[in-house]
TITIMI-935611 format. One line per 8 residues: number of its first residue (from 1); for each residue x, y, z of C-alpha. Coordinates in nm, 2 decimals, padded with zeros to 4 digits. Example, Ala and Ser with C-alpha at 12.3 -4.5 7.8 and 13.67 -1.06 7.14 Angstrom:
2
1) 01.23,-00.45,00.78 ~ 01.37,-00.11,00.71
! end
This chain:
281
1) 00.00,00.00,00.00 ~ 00.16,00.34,-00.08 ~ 00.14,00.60,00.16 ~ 00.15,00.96,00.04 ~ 00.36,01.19,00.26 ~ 00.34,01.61,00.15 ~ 00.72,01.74,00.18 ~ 00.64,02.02,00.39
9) 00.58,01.75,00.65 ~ 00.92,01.66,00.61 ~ 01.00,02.02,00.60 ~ 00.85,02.12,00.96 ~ 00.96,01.85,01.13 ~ 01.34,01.93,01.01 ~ 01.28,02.28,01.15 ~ 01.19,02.19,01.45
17) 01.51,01.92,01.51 ~ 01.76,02.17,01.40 ~ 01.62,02.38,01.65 ~ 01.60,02.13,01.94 ~ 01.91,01.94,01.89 ~ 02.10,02.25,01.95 ~ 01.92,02.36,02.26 ~ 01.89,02.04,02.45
25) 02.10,01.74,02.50 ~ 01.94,01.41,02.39 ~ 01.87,01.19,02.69 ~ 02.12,00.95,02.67 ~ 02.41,01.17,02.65 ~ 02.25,01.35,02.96 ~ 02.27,01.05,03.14 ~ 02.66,00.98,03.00
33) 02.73,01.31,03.11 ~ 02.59,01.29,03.51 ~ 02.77,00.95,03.50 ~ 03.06,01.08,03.42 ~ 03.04,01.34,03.65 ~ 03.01,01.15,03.94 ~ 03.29,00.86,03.87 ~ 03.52,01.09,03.75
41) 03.87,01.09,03.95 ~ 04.06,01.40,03.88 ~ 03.91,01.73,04.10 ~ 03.98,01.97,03.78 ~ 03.79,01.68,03.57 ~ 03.52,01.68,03.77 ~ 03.48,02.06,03.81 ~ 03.51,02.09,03.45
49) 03.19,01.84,03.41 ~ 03.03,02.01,03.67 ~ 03.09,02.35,03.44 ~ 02.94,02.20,03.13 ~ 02.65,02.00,03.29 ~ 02.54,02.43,03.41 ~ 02.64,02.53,03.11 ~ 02.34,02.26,02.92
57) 02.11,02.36,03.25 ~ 02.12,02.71,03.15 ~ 02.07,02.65,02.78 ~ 01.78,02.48,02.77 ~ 01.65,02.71,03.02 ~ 01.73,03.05,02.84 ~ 01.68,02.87,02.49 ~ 02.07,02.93,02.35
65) 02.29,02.72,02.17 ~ 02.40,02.40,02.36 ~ 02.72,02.47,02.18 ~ 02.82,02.81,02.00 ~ 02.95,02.59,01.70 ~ 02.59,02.49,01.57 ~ 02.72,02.27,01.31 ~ 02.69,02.15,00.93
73) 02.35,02.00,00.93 ~ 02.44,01.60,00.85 ~ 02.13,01.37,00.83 ~ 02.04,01.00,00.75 ~ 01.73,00.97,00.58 ~ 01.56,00.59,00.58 ~ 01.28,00.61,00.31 ~ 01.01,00.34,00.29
81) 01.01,00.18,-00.04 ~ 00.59,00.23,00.01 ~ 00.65,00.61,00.03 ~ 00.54,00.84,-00.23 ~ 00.63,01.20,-00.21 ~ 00.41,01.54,-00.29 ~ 00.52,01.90,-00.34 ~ 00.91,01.98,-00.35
89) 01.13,01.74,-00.38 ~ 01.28,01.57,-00.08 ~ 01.60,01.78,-00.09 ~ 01.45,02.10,-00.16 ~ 01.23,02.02,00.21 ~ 01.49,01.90,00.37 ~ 01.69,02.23,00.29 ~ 01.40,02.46,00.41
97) 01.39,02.29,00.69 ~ 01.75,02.36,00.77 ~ 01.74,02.70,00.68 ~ 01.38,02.78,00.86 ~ 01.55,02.60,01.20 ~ 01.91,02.80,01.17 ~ 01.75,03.11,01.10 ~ 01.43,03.13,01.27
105) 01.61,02.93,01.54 ~ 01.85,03.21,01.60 ~ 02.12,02.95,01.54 ~ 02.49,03.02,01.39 ~ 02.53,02.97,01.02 ~ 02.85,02.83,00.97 ~ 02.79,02.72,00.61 ~ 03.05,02.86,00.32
113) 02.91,02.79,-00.06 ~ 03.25,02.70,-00.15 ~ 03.54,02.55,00.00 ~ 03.79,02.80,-00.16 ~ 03.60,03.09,-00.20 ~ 03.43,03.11,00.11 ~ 03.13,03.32,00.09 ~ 02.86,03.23,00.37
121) 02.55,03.06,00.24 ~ 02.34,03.28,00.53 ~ 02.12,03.00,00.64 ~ 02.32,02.72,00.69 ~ 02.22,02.52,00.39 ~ 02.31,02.31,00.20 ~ 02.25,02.03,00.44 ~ 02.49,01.69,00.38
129) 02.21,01.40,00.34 ~ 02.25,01.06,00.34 ~ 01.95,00.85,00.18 ~ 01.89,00.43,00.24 ~ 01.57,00.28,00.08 ~ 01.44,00.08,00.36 ~ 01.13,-00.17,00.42 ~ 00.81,00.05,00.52
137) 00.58,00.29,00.41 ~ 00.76,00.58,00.67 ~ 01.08,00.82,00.70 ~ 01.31,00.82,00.97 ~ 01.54,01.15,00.97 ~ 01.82,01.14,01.21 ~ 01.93,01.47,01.26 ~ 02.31,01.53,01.40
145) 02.45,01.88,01.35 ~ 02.85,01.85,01.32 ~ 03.07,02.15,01.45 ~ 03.41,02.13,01.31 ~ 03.62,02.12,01.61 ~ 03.56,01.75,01.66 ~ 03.53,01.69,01.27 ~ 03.85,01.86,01.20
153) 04.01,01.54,01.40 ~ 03.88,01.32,01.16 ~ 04.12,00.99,01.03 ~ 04.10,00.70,00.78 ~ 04.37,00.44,00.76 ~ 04.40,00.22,00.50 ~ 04.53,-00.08,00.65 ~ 04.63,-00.43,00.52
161) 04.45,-00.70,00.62 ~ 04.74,-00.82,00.79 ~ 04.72,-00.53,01.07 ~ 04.36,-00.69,01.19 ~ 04.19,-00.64,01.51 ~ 04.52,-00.50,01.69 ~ 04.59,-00.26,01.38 ~ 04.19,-00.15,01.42
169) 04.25,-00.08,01.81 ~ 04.60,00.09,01.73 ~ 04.46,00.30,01.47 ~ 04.19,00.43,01.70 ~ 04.40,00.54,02.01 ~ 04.62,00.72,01.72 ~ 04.35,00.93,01.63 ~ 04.22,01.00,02.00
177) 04.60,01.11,02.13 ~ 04.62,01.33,01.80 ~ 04.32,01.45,01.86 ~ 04.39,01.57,02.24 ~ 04.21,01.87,02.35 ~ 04.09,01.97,01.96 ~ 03.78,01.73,01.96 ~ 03.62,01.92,02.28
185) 03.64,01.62,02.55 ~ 03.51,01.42,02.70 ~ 03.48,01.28,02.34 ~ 03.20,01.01,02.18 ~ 03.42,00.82,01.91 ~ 03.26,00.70,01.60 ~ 03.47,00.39,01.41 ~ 03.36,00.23,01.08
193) 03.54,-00.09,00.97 ~ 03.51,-00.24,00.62 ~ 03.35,-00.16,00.36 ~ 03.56,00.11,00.09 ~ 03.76,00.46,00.16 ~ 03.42,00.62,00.12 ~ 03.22,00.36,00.32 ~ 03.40,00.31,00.65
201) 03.38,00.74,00.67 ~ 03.01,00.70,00.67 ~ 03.01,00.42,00.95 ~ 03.19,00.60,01.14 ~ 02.95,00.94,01.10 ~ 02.65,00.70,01.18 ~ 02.79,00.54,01.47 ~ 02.82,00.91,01.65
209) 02.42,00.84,01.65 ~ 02.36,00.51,01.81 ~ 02.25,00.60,02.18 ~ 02.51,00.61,02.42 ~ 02.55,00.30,02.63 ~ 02.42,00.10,02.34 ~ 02.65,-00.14,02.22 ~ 02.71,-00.34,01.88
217) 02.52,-00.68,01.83 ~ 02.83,-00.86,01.71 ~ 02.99,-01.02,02.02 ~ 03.32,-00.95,01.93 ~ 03.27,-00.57,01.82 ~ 03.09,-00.50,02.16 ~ 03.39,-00.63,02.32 ~ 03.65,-00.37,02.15
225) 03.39,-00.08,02.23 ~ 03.43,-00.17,02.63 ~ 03.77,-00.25,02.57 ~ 03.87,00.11,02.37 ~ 03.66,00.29,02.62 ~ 03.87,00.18,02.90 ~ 04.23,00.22,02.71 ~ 04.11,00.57,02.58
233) 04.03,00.69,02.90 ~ 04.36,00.56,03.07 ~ 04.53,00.79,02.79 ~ 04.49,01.05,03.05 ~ 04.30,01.39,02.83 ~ 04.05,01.43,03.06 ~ 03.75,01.69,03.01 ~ 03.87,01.96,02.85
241) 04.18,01.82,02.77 ~ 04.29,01.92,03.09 ~ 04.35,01.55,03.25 ~ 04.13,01.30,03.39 ~ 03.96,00.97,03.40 ~ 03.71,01.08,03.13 ~ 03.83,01.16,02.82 ~ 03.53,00.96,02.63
249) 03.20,00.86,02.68 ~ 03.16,00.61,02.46 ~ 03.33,00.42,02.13 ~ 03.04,00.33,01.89 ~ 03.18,00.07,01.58 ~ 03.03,00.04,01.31 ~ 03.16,-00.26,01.09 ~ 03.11,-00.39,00.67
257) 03.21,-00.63,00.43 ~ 03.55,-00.53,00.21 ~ 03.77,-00.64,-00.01 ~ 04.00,-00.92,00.05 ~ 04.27,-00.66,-00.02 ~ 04.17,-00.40,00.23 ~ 04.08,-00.29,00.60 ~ 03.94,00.02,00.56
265) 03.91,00.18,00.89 ~ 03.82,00.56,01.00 ~ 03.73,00.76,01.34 ~ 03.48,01.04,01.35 ~ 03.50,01.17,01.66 ~ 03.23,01.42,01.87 ~ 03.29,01.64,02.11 ~ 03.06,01.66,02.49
273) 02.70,01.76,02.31 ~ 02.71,01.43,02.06 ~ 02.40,01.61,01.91 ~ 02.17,01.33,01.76 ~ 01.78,01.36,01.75 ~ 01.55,01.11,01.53 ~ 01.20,01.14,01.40 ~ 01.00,00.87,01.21
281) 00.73,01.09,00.98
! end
C-alpha cells in the first residue's frame, strides 16, 4: 500500500530538530554526562563536568545554543520503499527545513558555498544528506548537527588485512591522542570498519548516533567498544583536555564487508553535546 507523505511534512519537522538538537542534550548523552560526573577521578575533571553540565542547564533554560559551534547540518534519511512524495522534492524540504531551523532558530550559520571561495551561504544550507531505501511505508530522519572542532580530528587508515583487530585498536587510540584537547572532551568516538575509503567514513558518522551506552550486536565488536573505552580513558585527556579519568563517553563501531585486499578503517569523533535527535514521519 503506498502511503503519500506532502514534503512540507518533512520540511516542519526538520525545522523543528535543528532547533531542538542545538538547545537540549538528547537523553542518553545527559545520562553519560551525570555519570561521568560522578565517577570521575581528577578534582579539575570533575569541576570541568560540573561547568558543562550548568552550562546545558542554562541552555535549555534560556533557549541558547548548547554549543556556540551549531554545526553543518548532516542527516540520515531511511525512506520506505511504500513512500510516495508530494510538493518539493525531498532535498528541496529537507533544505527549508534547515534554513527555517538556523535562522528562525537564532542558530549560527557556519555554512560557506564553497570550499575555496568562502562566501557564507546565510542560512546554513546546503544540508549533507545521506538516503537508504528501507522496508516501510515511513521516514526516519536522524538529525546530527556537526561542529568542526571535533570533525577537524577526523582519520581514515587504510590498512592491510594483515594489521587486523590489533591494527583496528591501534589505529583508533592514534586518532584519539592526535586529537587531544581539539575534539572538545570528554569525546564520543565513532569507528567504521570495512566496507571502501568512502564507506567506512560513513560508518563512522552513523555510529556518532547510536544512543550512548548501546552497544554493537556482534559479540566480538561489543567487546573492543568496552575494551577502547577503558584504554582511551587511561590515555589521561581528561574533560577539557585538561587531564582526567574521562576523556570519552563512549566508542560506537560500526563494521562492513571489504575487499580481501583492504581494512578500511576511519574515526569520526564528537565532542561533549554528541547532538543526535531522530523522528519517524
Amino acid at each position: 500500500m503506498i502511503r503519500t507523505i506532502n514534503t512540507k511534512e518533512i520540511t516542519k519537522n526538520v525545522k523543528e530538530m535543528c532547533i531542538e538538537a542545538n538547545h537540549y542534550l538528547s537523553p542518553d548523552m545527559d545520562a553519560a554526562m551525570k555519570k561521568a560526573t560522578a565517577e570521575e577521578k581528577s578534582e579539575l575533571g570533575k569541576k570541568i563536568l560540573n561547568q558543562l553540565q550548568e552550562n546545558l542547564k542554562i541552555a535549555g533554560e534560556e533557549m541558547i545554543p548548547i554549543c556556540q559551534d551549531t554545526g553543518m547540518a548532516v542527516f540520515f534519511v531511511e525512506i520506505g520503499q511504500d513512500v510516495h512524495f508530494e510538493g518539493d522534492l525531498i532535498e528541496d524540504a529537507i533544505n527549508e527545513g534547515v534554513r527555517q531551523g538556523y535562522v528562525e532558530g537564532y542558530l549560527r550559520k557556519s555554512v560557506v558555498a564553497d570550499p575555496i571561495l568562502r562566501e557564507n551561504t546565510k542560512d546554513n544550507t546546503p544540508a549533507v544528506i545521506h538516503y537508504s531505501i528501507v522496508a516501510g511505508d515511513k521516514v526516519k530522519i536522524t538529525f546530527a548537527p556537526k561542529g568542526f572542532g571535533s570533525e577537524n580530528m577526523s582519520r581514515v587508515f587504510m590498512l592491510k588485512p594483515a594489521d587486523g583487530i590489533e591494527g583496528v585498536k591501534n589505529a583508533i587510540l592514534t586518532a584519539v591522542k592526535d586529537a587531544g584537547p581539539n575534539a572538545c572532551p570528554p569525546m564520543v568516538v565513532g569507528v567504521g570498519v570495512g566496507g571502501t575509503f568512502e564507506k567506512c567514513a560513513l560508518l563512522a558518522k552513523k555510529a556518532l548516533t547510536r544512543p550512548v551506552g548501546e552497544h554493537s550486536s556482534i559479540e566480538y565488536v561489543a567487546d573492543m567498544e568496552k575494551e577502547m573505552l577503558e584504554k582511551i580513558n587511561q590515555l589521561g585527556i581528561g574533560p577539557g583536555g585538561l587531564g582526567g579519568t574521562t576523556t570519552a563517553l563512549a566508542v560506537n563501531i560500526n563494521t562492513y564487508p571489504t575487499h580481501i585486499a583492504g581494512l578500511p578503517v576511519a574515526i569520526n569523533i564528537c565532542c561533549h553535546v554528541n547532538r543526535h535527535i531522530v523522528r519517524v514521519v
